[in-house]
C-alpha positions in Angstrom: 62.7 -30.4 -43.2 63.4 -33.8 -44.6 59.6 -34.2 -45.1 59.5 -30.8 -47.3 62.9 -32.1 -49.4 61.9 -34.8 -49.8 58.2 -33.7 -51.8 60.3 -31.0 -53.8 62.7 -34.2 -55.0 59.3 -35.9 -56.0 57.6 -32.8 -58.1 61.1 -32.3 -59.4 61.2 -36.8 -60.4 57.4 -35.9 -61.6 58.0 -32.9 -64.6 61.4 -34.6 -65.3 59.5 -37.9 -65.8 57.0 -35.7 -67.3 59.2 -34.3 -69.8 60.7 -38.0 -70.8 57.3 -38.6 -72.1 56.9 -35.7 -74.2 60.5 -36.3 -75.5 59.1 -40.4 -76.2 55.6 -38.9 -78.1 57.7 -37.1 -80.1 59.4 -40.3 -81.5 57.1 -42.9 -80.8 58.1 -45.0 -84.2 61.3 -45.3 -83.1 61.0 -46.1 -79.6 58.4 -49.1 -80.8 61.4 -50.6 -83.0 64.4 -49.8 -79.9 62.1 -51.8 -77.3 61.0 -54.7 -80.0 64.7 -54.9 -80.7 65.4 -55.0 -76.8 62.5 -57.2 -75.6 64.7 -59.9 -78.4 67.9 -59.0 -76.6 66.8 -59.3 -73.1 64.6 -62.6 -73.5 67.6 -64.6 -74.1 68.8 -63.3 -70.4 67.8 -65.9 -67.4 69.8 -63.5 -65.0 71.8 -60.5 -65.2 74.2 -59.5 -62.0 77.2 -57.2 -61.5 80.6 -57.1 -59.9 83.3 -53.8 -59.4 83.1 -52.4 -62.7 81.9 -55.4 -64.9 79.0 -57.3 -65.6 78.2 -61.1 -66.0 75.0 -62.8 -67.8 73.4 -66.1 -68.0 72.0 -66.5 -71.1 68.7 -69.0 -71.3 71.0 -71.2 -73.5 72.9 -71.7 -70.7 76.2 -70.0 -71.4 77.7 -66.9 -69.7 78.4 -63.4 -71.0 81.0 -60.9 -69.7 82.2 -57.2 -70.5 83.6 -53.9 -68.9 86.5 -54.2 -66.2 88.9 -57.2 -66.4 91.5 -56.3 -63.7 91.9 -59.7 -62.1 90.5 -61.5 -64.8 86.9 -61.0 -63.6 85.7 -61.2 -67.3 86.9 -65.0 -67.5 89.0 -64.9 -70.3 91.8 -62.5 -71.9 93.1 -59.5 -70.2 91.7 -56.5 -72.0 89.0 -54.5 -70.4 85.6 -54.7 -73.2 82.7 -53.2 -73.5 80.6 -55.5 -75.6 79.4 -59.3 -74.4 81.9 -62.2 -74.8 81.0 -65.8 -73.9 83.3 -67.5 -70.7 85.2 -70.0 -72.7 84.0 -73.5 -71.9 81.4 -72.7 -69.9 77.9 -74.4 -70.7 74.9 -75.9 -68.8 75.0 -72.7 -66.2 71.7 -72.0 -64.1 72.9 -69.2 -61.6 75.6 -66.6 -61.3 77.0 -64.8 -58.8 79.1 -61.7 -58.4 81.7 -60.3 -55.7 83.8 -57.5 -56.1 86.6 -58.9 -58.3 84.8 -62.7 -58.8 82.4 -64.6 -60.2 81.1 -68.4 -59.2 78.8 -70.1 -61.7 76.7 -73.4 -60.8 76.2 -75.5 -63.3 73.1 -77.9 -63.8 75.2 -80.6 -62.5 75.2 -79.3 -58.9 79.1 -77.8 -59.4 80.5 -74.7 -58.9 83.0 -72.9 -61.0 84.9 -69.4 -60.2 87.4 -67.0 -61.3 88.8 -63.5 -60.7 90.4 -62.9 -57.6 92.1 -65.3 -55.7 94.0 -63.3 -53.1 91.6 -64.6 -50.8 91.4 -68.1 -51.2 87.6 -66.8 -52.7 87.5 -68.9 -55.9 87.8 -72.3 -53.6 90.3 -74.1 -55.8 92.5 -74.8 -52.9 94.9 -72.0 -54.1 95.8 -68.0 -53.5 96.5 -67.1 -57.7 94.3 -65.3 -59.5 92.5 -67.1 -62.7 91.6 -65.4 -65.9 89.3 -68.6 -66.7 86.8 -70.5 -64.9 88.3 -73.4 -62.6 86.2 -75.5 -60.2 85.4 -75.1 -56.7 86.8 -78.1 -54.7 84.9 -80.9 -53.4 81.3 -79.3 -53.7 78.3 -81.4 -55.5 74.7 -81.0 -54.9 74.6 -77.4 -54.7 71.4 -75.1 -55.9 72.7 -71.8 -54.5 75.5 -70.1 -54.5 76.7 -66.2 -53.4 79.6 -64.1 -53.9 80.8 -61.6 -51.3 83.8 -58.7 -51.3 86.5 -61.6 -51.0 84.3 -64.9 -49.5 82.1 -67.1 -51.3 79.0 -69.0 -50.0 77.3 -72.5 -51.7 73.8 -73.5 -50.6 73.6 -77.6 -50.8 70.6 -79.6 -51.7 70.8 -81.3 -47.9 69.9 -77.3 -46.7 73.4 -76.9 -45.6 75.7 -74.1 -46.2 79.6 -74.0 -47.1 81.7 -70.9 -47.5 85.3 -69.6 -48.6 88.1 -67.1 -49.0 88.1 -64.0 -46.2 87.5 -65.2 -42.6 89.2 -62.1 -41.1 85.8 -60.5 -39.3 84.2 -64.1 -39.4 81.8 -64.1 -42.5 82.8 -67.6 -42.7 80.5 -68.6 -40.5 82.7 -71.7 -39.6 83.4 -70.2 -36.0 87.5 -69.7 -36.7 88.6 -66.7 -38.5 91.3 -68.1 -40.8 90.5 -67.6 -44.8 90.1 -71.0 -46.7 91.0 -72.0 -49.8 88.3 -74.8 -50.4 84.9 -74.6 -49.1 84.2 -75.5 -45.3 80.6 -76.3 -43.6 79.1 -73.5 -41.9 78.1 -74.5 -38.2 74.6 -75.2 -36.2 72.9 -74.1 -39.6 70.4 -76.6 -41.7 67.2 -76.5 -43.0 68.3 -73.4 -45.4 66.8 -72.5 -48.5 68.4 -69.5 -50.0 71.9 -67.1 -49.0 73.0 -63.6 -50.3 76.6 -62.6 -49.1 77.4 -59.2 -48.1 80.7 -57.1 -48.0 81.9 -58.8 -45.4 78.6 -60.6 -43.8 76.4 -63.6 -44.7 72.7 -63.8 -44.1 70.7 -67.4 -44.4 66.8 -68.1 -45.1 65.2 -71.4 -43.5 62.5 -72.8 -45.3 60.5 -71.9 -42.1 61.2 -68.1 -43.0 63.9 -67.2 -40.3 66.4 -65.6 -40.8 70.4 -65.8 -39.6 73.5 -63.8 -39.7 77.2 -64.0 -39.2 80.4 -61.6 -40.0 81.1 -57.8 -39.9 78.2 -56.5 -37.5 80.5 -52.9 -37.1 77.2 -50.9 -38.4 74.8 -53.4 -37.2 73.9 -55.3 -40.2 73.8 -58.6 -38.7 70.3 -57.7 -37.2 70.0 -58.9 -33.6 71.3 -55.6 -32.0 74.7 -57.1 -29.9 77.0 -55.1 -28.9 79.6 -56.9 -31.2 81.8 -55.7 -34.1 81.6 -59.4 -35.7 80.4 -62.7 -35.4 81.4 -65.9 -36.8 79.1 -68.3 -36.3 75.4 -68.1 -36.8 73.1 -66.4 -34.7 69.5 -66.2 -35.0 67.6 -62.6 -36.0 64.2 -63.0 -33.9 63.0 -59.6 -35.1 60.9 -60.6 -37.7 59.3 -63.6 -39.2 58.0 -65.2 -42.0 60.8 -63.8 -44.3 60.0 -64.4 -47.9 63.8 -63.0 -49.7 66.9 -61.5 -48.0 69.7 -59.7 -49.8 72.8 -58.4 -48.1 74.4 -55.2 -49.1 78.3 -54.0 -48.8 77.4 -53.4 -44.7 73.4 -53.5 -45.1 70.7 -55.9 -45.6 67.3 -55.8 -46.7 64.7 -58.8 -46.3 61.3 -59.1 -47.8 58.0 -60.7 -45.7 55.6 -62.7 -47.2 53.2 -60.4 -46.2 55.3 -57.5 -48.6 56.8 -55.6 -46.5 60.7 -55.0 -47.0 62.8 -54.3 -43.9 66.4 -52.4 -44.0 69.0 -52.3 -41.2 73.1 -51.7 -40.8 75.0 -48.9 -42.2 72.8 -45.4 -43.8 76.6 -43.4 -44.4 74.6 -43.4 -47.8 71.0 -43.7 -47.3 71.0 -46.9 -48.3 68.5 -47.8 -45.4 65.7 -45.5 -46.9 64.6 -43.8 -43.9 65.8 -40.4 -44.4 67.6 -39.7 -41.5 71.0 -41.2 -42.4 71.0 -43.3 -38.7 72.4 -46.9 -38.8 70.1 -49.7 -37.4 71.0 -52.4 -35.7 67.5 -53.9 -35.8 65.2 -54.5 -39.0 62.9 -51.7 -39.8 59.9 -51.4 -41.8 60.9 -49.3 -44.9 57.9 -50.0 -47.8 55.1 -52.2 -48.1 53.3 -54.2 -51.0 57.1 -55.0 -52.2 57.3 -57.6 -54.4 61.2 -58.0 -54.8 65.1 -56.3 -53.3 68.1 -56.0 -54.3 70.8 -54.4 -52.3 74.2 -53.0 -54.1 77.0 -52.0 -52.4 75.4 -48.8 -51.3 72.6 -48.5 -52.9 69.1 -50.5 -53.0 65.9 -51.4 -55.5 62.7 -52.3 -54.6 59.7 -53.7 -56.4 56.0 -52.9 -55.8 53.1 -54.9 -56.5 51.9 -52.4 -59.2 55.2 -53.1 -61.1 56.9 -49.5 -60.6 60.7 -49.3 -59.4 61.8 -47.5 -56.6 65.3 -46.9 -55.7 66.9 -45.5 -52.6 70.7 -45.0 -51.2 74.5 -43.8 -53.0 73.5 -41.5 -56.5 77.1 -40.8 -56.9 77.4 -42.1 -60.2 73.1 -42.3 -60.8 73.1 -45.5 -59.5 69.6 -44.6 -58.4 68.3 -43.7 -61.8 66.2 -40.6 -60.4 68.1 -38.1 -62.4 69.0 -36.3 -59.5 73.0 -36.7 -59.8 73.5 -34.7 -63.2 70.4 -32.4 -62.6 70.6 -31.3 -58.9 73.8 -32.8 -58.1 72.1 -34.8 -55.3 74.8 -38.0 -54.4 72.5 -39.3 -51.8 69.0 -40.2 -52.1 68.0 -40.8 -48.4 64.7 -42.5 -49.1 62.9 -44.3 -51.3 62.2 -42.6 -55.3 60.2 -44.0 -58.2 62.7 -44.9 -61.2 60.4 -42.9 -64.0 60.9 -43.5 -67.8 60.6 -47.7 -67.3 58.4 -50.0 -68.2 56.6 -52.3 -65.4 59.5 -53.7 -63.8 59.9 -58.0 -63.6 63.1 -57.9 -62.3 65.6 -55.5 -60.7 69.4 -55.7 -59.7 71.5 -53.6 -57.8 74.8 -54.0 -59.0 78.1 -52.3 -57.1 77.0 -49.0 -58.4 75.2 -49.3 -61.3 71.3 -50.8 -62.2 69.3 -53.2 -64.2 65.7 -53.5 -64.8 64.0 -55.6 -67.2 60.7 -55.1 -67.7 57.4 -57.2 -68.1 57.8 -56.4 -72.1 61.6 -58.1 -71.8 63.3 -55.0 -72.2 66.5 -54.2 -70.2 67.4 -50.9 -68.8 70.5 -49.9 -67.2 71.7 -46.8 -65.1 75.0 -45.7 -63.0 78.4 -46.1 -63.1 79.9 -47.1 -66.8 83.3 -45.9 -66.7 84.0 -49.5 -67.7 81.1 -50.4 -70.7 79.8 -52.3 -67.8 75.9 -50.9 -68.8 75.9 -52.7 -72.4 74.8 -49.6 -74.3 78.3 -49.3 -75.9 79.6 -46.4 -74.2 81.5 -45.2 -71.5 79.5 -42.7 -70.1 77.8 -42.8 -67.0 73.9 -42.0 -66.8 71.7 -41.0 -64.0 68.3 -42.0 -65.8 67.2 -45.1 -67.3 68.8 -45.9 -70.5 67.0 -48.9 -72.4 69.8 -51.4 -73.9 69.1 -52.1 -77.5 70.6 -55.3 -79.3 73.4 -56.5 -76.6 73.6 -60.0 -78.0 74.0 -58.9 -81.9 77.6 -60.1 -81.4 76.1 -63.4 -80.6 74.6 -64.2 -84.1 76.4 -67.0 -85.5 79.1 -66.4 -88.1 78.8 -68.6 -91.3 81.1 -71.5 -91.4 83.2 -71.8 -95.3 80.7 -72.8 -97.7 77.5 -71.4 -96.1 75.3 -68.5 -96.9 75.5 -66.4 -99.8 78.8 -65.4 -102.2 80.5 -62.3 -101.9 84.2 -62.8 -103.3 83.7 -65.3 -106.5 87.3 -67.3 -107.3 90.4 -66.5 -105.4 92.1 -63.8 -105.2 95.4 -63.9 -107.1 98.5 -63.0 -105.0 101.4 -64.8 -107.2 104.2 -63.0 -105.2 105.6 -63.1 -101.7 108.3 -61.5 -98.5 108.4 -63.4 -95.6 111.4 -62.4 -92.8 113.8 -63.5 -95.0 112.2 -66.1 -97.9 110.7 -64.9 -100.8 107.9 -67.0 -102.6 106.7 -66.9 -106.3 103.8 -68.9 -108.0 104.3 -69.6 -111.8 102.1 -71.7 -114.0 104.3 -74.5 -113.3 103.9 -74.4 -109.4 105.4 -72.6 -106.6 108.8 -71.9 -106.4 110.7 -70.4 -102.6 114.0 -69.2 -101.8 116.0 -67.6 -98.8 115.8 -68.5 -95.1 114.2 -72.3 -94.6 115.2 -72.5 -91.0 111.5 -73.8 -90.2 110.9 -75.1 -93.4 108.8 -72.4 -94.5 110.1 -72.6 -98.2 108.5 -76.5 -97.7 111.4 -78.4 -98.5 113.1 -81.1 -96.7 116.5 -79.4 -94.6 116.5 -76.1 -92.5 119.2 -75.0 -95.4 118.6 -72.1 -97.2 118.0 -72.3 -100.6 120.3 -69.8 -103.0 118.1 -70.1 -106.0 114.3 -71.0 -106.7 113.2 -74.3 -105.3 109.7 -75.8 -106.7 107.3 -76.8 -103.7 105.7 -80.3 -104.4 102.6 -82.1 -103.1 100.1 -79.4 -103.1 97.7 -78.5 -105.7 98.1 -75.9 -108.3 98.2 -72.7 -106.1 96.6 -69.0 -107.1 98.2 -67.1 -104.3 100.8 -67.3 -101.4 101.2 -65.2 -98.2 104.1 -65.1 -96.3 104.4 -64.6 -92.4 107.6 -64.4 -90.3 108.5 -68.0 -90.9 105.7 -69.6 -92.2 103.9 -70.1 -95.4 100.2 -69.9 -96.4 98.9 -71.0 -99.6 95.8 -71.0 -101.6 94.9 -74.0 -104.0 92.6 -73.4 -107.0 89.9 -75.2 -105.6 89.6 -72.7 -102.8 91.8 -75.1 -99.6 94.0 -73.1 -97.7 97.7 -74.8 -97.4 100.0 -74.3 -94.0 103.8 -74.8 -93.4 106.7 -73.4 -91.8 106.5 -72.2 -87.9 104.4 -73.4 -86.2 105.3 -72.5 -82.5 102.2 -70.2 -82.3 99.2 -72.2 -84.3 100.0 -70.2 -86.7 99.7 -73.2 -89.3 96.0 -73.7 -87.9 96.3 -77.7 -87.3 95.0 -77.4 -83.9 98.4 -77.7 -82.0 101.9 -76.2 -81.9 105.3 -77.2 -82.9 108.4 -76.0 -81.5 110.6 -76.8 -84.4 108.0 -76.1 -87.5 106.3 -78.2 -90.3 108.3 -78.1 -93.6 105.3 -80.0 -95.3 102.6 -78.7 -96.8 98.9 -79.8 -94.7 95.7 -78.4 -95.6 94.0 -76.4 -93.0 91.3 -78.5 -91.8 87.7 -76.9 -91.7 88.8 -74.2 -94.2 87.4 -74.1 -97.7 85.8 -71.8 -100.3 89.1 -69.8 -99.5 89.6 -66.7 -101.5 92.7 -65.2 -100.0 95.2 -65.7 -97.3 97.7 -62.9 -95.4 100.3 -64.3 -93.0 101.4 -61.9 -90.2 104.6 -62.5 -88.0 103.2 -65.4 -85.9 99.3 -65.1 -87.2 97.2 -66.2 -90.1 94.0 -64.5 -91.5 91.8 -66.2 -94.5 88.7 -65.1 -95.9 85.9 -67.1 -97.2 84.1 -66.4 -100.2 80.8 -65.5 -98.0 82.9 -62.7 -96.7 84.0 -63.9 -93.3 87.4 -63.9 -92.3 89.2 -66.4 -89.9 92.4 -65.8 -87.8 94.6 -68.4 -86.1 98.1 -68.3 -84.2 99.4 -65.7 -82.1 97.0 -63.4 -80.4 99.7 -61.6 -77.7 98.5 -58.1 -78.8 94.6 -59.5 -80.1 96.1 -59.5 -83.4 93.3 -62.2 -84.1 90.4 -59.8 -83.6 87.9 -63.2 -82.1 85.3 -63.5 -79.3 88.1 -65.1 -77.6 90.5 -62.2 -76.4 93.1 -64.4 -74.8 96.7 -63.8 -75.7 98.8 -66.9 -76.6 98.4 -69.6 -79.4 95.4 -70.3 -80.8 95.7 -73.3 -83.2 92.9 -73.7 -84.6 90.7 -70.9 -87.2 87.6 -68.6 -85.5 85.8 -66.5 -86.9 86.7 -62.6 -86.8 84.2 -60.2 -84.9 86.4 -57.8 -83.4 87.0 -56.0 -86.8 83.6 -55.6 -87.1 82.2 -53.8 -84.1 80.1 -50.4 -84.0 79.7 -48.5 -81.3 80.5 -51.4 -78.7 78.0 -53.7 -80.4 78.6 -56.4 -83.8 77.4 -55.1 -86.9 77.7 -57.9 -89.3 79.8 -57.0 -92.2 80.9 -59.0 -95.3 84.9 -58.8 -96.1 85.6 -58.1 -98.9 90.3 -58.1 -98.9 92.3 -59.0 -95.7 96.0 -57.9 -95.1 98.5 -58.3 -92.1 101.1 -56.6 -90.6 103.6 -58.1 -87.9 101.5 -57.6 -85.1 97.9 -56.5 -86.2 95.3 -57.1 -89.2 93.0 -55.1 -91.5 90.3 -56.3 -93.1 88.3 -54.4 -96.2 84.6 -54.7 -95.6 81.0 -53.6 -96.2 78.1 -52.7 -94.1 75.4 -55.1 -95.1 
């Protein structure tokens, strides 16, 4: 019966593939510019890997990407879910990543590690339980060319061939033979000579450079591999059942491993099919699934394969498409027992199997995703799941650099006159003889020496001859003729842009440094925007609600101008616009602008 369902399923992936192509003929000129446009995009990615509802990239450059979910502050920076690429904050020289559920590790070139996400665990390894929105550093490891990334534990491959693991312990996926979580990494025991890991739900696997394999943790469905009668393990034992293993990847409670000689093996848990074999029986001893397999990846419950002809197949959980067969929205099949060719790609370099969701870039560079998207996690800008291959056009576009103050071409030519201004309670005027404030100077935002108000008009000295004024909440922004922008006032949020904050304010007048060829200036409660007269705009100061509208979605201060990109996103994805006004409110901005 299985035999007969499972040809059907294969016709059915054959005309559906069949029908993709027609639909491509039909607009072959644009498919040509889509997968130029994506090769670009995907050959700046080294590696691509996914978490619970989020995504995480290594860029060749180095630097590391985030978007969709941010609960736990998995995205490593700000607290707002997103749906387009942001870079981690700090983070350079990075030449692997690695996703658990809720937390990411990064090693950098220097042989460190550095984590965030969840910390109830102990899983980030900075000797702590709290949770951390930002990348911190994993205590006391060096020399380290591997790492992995479990449910809740963590696992670090050293340059001596050793292993060290942290967070969870409670079924022993430690390894350390205890089962007490840690907070900082601690060596696994009896193993050396290892040359690569992958970290499961709740197990570990471990590859000598001989090409055995070992196991240690949750063995409840038998995914440790050695076929005891044990529900977990925490210390390494040896798998004997096959040799000569080339890769190993461990699932949520399943593993895969990959022989030199092409042949990929499955064992542990099928509840989903995510073992391949078509019966939906757990193993408890590897098993020969495919042959003339180049790569595996194993996601939580579902699994890729490569062959050697460069097709994808993919086998397991199809509850959200994660298998990219079509067969969740078209036959409402959630479980794809065995093995399918992913149709409608190109020849496949590298696949991932994320929690429930799929990449594959292809030997052309393009990147295709499938699955769940609830979250934006798939990069194509939306939120809607998909259940065939979608290729993902232009990801990094928000990436282009912005042009700093007095580069590229001129959009907005001379300032912008603004000769009157409200604050909270000052009022501002600019006359031919100079500036001229009155009302509330609690924070010297009038300029003037004393926190007394003034009753009348007070001239401002010591800046040049202005052409407009903004007024925030308690602090003042001005405009020179020669295009400088001019802070002072309150300063508690960076909202006067000198790179640092000031409880009681700065009644005199400072340039803002790094701003020029200013054209106009709006001052919102606690924020400041200025635009540039090559149409960019730059925000600085309070960001609690994202007033700021940067790469960098972090509430709190922010001292020092960025660029804006928020305001100018399509469809999940930066179009670059040129700004042509900028106004503020108390809590938010608008910007004016035009496609270019």
């Amino acid at each position: 019966m299985y035999t007969m369902l499972k040809n059907a399923v294969r016709r059915l992936g054959c005309l559906l593939a069949l029908a993709a192509m027609l639909a491509s003929a039909s607009a072959a000129p644009a498919a040509a510019d889509d997968a130029n446009a994506a090769g670009t995009a995907a050959g700046t990615i080294a590696q691509i890997v996914g978490g619970k509802g989020f995504t995480a990239v290594l860029r060749t450059d180095g630097t590391v990407w985030t978007w969709g979910d941010n609960l736990r502050g998995k995205l490593g920076g700000g607290l707002d879910n997103r749906t387009r690429p942001t870079a981690v904050k700090g983070l350079t020289d990075v030449v692997q990543l690695a996703t658990g559920g809720y937390h990411t590790l990064a090693l950098k070139k220097d042989g460190t590690v550095w984590a965030w996400g969840q910390n109830t665990y102990g899983q980030l390894g900075d000797g702590t339980t709290t949770d951390r929105n930002s990348p911190v550093p994993v205590a006391g490891l060096n020399d380290v060319v591997a790492v992995s990334a479990g449910a809740a534990h963590s696992a670090a491959l050293l340059k001596d061939g050793t292993v060290w693991t942290w967070g969870d312990d409670s079924v022993g996926q430690l390894g350390d033979g205890a089962s007490d979580q840690q907070t900082k990494p601690v060596q696994v025991k009896n193993l050396t000579g290892i040359k690569a890991i992958s970290a499961g739900g709740y197990h570990t696997l471990a590859l000598t450079k001989d090409g055995d394999m070992w196991a240690w943790g949750d063995d409840t469905y038998g995914q440790l591999g050695f076929a005891h009668d044990h529900d977990t393990w925490n210390a390494p034992v040896m798998i004997t059942w096959i040799r000569q293993v080339k890769s190993i990847s461990a699932g949520f409670n399943f593993s895969l491993a990959l022989t030199e000689d092409g042949f990929a093996y499955s064992w542990g848990s099928d509840s989903s099919g995510q073992l391949g074999f078509g019966d939906m029986k757990d193993r408890s001893l590897p098993e020969i699934l495919m042959k003339d397999v180049t790569a595996i990846s194993a996601g939580n419950n579902h699994a890729l394969a490569i062959q050697k002809d460069g097709t994808a197949w993919a086998w397991g959980d199809n509850t959200f498409g994660q298998t990219g067969t079509g067969f969740n929205e078209h036959l409402n099949m959630q479980i794809m027992a065995g093995p399918q060719h992913v149709f409608g790609v190109p020849e496949a370099k590298t696949v991932v199997a994320a929690y429930n969701f799929s990449f594959l870039i292809g030997t052309d560079g393009s990147l295709w995703a499938w699955g769940h998207n609830i979250y934006g996690q798939l990069g194509d800008g939306t939120t809607t799941n998909t259940d065939l291959p979608k290729q993902v056009t232009s990801i990094f576009d928000a990436s282009a650099p912005v042009p700093k103050p007095g580069e590229g071409a001129t959009v907005v030519s001379g300032v912008l006159a603004a000769p009157l201004a409200a604050g909270e309670n000052d009022s501002l005027a600019v006359k031919p003889n100079g500036v001229f404030g009155w009302g509330d100077n609690t924070l010297g935002q009038l300029g003037t020496d004393g926190a007394l108000p003034a009753l009348a008009p007070k001239p401002l000295t010591g800046v040049p001859q202005p052409a407009a004024i903004a007024a925030g909440g308690s602090h003042t922004l001005l405009v020179a003729g020669d295009g400088t922008l001019w802070a002072y006032g309150s300063d508690y949020f960076g909202q006067l842009g000198d790179g640092a904050t000031s409880v009681t304010g700065r009644p005199k007048p400072a340039p803002v440094s790094g701003l020029d060829h200013v054209v106009s200036a709006a001052a919102g409660s606690n924020h400041s925007l200025a635009l540039v007269s090559n149409g960019t705009v730059w925000s600085f100061g309070d960001n609690t609600f994202g007033q700021l509208g940067t790469d960098d979605g972090s509430p709190g201060a922010h001292a020092a101008p960025a660029a804006v990109t928020g305001g100018a996103r399509r469809d999940g994805y930066c179009r670059r616009r040129q700004f042509l006004d900028c106004a503020k409110a108390r809590r938010h901005s608008v910007v004016l602008g035009r496609q270019q």
